[in-house]
N, C-alpha and C positions, 0 to 999 in steps of 0.2 A: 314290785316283787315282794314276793311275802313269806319268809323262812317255812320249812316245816317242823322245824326242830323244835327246840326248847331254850330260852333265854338262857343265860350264867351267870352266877352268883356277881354282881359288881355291875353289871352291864347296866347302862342306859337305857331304857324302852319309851315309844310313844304312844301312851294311849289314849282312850276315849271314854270318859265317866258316863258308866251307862245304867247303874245302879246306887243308890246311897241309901245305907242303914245308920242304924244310930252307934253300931260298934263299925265301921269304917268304909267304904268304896271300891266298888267292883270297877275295874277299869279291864276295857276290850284295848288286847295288844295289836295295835295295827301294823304291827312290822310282824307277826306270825302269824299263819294259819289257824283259826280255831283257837285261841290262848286269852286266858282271862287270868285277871292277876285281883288278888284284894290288898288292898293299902289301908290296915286296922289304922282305928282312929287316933292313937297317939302316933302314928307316921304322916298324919295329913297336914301339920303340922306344927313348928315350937312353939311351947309354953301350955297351958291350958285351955282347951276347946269346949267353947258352949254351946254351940249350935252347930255340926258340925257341916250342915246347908252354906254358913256362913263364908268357905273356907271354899269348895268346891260346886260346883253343877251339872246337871245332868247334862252330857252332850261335849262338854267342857274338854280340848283336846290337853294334855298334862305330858309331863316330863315323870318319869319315873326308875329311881334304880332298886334293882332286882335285889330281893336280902337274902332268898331262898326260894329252892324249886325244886319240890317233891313232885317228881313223874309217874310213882307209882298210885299217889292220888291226886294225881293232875291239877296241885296248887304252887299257884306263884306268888310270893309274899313282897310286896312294893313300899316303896317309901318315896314319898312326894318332898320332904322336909329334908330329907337327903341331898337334894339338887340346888345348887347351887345359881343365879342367875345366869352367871357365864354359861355353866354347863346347858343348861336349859335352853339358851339360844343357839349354842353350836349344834346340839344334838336337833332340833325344830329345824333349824337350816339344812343339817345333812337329811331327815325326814324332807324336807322340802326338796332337796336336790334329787333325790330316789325316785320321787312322786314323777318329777322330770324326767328324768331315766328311765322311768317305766312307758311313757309317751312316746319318748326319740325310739322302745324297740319294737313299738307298733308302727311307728312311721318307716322303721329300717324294713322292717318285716313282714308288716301288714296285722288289722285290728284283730285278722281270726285265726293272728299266728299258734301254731300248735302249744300246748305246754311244755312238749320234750322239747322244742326248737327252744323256745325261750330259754327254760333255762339249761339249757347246754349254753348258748350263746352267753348269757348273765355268771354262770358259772368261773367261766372260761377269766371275766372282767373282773368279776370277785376274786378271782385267786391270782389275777394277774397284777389289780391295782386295789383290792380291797373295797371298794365299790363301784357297782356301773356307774355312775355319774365323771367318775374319776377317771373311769376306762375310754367310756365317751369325749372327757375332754383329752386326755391324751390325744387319742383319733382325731380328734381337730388342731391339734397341735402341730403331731410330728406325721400326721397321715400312717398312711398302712404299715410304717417300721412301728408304729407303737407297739403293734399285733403281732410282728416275727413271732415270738416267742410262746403263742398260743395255739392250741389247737382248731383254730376257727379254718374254715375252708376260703378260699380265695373271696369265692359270692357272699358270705357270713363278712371276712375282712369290708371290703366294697362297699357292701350294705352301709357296715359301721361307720366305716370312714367320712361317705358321702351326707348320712344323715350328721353325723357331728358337724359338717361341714357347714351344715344347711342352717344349723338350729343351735349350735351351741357358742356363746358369749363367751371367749378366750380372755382373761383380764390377762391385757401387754401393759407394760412400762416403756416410757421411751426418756432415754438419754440424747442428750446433744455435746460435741466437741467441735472443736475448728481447727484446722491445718494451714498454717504460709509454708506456699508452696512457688518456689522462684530458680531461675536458670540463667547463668551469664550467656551461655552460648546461642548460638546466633538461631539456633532450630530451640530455642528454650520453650516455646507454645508446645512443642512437639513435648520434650519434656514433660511440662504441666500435666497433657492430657494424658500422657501414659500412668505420671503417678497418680491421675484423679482414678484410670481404670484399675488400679491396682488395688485403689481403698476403695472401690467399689466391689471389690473379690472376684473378676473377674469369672462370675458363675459358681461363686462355691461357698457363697454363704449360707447357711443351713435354712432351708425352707420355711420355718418357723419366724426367721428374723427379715426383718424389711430394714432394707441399710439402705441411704440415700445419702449422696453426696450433692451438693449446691454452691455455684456463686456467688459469696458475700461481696466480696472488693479485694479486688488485687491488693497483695499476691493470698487475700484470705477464702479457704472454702472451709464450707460448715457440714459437718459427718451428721448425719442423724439414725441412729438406731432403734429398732420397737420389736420388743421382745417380749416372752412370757415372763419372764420373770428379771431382777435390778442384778441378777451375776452374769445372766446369757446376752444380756444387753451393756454391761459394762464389757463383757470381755472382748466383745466384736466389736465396741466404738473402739476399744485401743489396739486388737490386731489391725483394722480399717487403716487406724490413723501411724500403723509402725509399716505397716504395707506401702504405703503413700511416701512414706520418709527414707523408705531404702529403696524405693525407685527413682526417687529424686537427687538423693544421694551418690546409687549411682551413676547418673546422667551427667555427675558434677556440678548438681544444682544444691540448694538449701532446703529443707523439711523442719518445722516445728510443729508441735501438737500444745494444744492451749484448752482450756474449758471454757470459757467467759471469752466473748467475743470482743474485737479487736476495734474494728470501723466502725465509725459514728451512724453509716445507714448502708442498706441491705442495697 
């Protein structure tokens, strides 16, 4: 997707070196419509410049922030020397993720989707997550609650949801804990198995988290959790493994929670 506006003073742009003079570098803004910026030649970068071919090339995709943007005559003044390495690869990767995002709302929507469609739809993710790519992973996240809160139509939600579903690489974390889990009483299996269903959340662990509970060796079982992110995944290995301890508990059995495993083999 490709703005129609105008950059802002500070902002990051990606462009493309499509011209070189001997006083600095037309670079085509490829995140706007129609926008060309020049990057004079003590902006290409520090210290003193001899050749200033040396430094840039035509075609050459660049990193560039915005120092000034006169709309009344349609110039935008860049600085290449400005940008930082860091910044340079964060802002390339989020360029890279867009470029993505522009693909999943052909796939949602079809290659000859309309322009109003799109960006209603892009809008809607822009203002919701700050970028479609962002919006998109959400919807593969947490599915169609990511979208409540926007004005997309139920088939727009769907669409989104289904293709993030299809095409987008969710980075999970997964943690591991262990529970002994033991009963004097004479139905103690019975026990066991209820507090094993109890830290399995009996249905109510949030759709984004995969929790599994397994077998080590009496009286040891191992919780494993795989989540978006190391808070959503810590916090459901320990309600899993506090679930399991007050069912056993109360059965008149024993519950402990431990991180590092217990038994010599699986």
């Amino acid at each position: 997707m490709k703005y129609s506006g105008w950059p802002e003073p500070g902002e990051l742009v990606v462009g493309e070196v499509d011209e070189i003079e001997d006083f600095g570098v037309f670079v085509d803004m490829l995140e706007y419509e129609d926008k060309r910026g020049l990057v004079h030649v003590s902006e290409v970068a520090s210290g003193w410049i001899k050749n200033i071919r040396d430094h840039v090339n035509v075609g050459q995709v660049v990193v560039c922030k915005v120092l000034e943007v006169n709309e009344s005559s349609q110039q935008v003044d860049l600085s290449i020397k400005d940008v930082n390495d860091h910044q340079r690869s964060d802002k390339i990767q989020e360029w890279k993720n867009e470029q993505k995002a522009d693909k999943w709302m052909e796939l949602a929507f079809g290659e000859d989707v309309s322009d109003e469609k799109f960006s209603g739809v892009a809008n809607e993710l822009l203002a919701e997550y700050g970028s479609m790519y962002a919006g998109f992973e959400a919807a593969a996240i947490h599915g169609p609650e990511a979208l409540e809160s926007t004005d997309l139509s139920d088939d727009e939600v769907e669409a989104v949801v289904d293709t993030a579903r299809e095409n987008v690489s969710v980075p999970y974390v997964t943690v591991t804990g262990y529970v002994d889990l033991s009963s004097p009483n004479p139905d103690g299996v019975e026990d066991v198995r209820e507090a094993l269903q109890a830290a399995e959340g009996n249905g109510e662990v949030p759709d984004e988290v995969d929790l599994e509970v397994t077998y080590v060796g009496a009286p040891e079982y191992r919780i494993r959790v795989q989540a978006p992110n190391y808070k959503t995944a810590e916090s459901q290995l320990e309600e899993s493994a506090a679930r399991a301890q007050e069912a056993i508990e109360a059965a008149g059995g024993e519950g402990s929670f431990h991180r590092e495993r217990k038994t010599d083999e699986e």
